[in-house]
C-alpha positions in Angstrom: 11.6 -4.7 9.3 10.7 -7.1 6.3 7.9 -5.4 3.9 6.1 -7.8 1.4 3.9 -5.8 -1.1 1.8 -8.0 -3.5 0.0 -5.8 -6.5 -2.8 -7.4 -8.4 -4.2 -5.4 -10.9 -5.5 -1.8 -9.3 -5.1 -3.5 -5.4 -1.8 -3.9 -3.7 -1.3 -5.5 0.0 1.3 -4.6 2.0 2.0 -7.1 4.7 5.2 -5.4 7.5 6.9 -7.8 9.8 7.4 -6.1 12.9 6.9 -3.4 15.0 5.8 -0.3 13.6 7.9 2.9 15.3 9.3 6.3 14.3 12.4 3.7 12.1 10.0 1.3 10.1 7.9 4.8 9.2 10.2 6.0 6.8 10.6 2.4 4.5 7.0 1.7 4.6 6.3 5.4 4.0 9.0 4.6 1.1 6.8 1.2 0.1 3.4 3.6 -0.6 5.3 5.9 -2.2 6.6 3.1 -4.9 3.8 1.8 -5.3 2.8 2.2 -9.2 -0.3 4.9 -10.2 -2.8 2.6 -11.0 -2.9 1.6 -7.0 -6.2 2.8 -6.2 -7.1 0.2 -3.3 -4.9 -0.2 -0.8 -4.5 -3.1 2.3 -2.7 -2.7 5.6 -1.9 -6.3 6.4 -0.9 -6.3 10.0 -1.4 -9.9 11.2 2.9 -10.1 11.7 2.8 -6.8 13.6 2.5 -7.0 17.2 3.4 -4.0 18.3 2.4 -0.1 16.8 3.3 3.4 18.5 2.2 6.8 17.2 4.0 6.0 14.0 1.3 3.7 12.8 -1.1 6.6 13.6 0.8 8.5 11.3 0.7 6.0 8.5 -2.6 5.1 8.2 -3.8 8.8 9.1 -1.8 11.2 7.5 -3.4 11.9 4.1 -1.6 11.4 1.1 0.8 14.4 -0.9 -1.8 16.0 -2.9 0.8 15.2 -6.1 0.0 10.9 -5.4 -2.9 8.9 -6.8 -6.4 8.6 -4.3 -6.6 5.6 -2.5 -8.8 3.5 -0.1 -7.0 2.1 2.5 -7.8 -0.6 4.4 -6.8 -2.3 7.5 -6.4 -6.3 8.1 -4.4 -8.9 10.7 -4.8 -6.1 13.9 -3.6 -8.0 16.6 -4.2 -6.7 20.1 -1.9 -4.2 21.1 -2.1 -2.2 17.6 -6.3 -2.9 18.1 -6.1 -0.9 21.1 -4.4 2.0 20.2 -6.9 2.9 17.0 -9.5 2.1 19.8 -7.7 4.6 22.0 -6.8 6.9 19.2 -10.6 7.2 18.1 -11.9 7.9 21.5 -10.0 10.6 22.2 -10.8 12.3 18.4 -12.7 10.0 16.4 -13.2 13.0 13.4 -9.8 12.6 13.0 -9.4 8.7 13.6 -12.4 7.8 11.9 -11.8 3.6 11.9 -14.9 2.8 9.7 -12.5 4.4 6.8 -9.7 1.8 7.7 -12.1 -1.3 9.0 -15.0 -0.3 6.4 -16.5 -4.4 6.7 -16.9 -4.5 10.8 -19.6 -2.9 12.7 -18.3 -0.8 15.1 -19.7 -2.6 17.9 -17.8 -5.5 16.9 -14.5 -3.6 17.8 -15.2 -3.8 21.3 -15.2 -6.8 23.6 -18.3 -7.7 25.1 -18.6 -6.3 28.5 -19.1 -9.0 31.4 
């Protein structure tokens, strides 16, 4: 997996190319982790991913270590598949996958297609 983490100022993006399993967890767990103190907002970029599992659960869920900065994180590029699992994900326990933390700018009836 290729990781490309841009920082400007208090913001950093962090754009993974390719799938997101149990083996990319641990370097883009690793990529947070570096990520210097005065990160307060940061963005998922996940228009190259095209495929997430549980482990992308687990990275944009789990909270932070208590010892690490505060920060907002937000969610851009979902492509289908990892679209449908958050959707999936928040139906079956949306207090614990709350998606207007992660998609904060998109109504929540924009998430779903329009039924025909």
């Amino acid at each position: 997996m290729d990781i490309t983490i841009v920082i400007d100022g208090n913001s950093a993006r962090i754009s993974p190319c390719g799938e997101i399993d149990s083996a990319a967890l641990p370097p883009l767990r690793a990529a947070v982790d570096a990520l210097p103190p005065q990160v307060t907002d940061l963005q998922w970029d996940l228009s190259l991913t095209p495929f997430m599992d549980i482990a992308g659960l687990h990275l944009l869920f789990t909270p932070a270590p208590s010892s690490g900065p505060e920060r907002r994180m937000t969610v851009t590029g979902l492509r289908a598949q990892p679209l449908s699992l958050l959707l999936m994900a928040t139906d079956v326990n949306p207090a614990i996958f709350d998606l207007s933390r992660l998609l904060p700018d998109v109504p929540p009836a924009d998430l779903r297609p329009a039924s025909t």
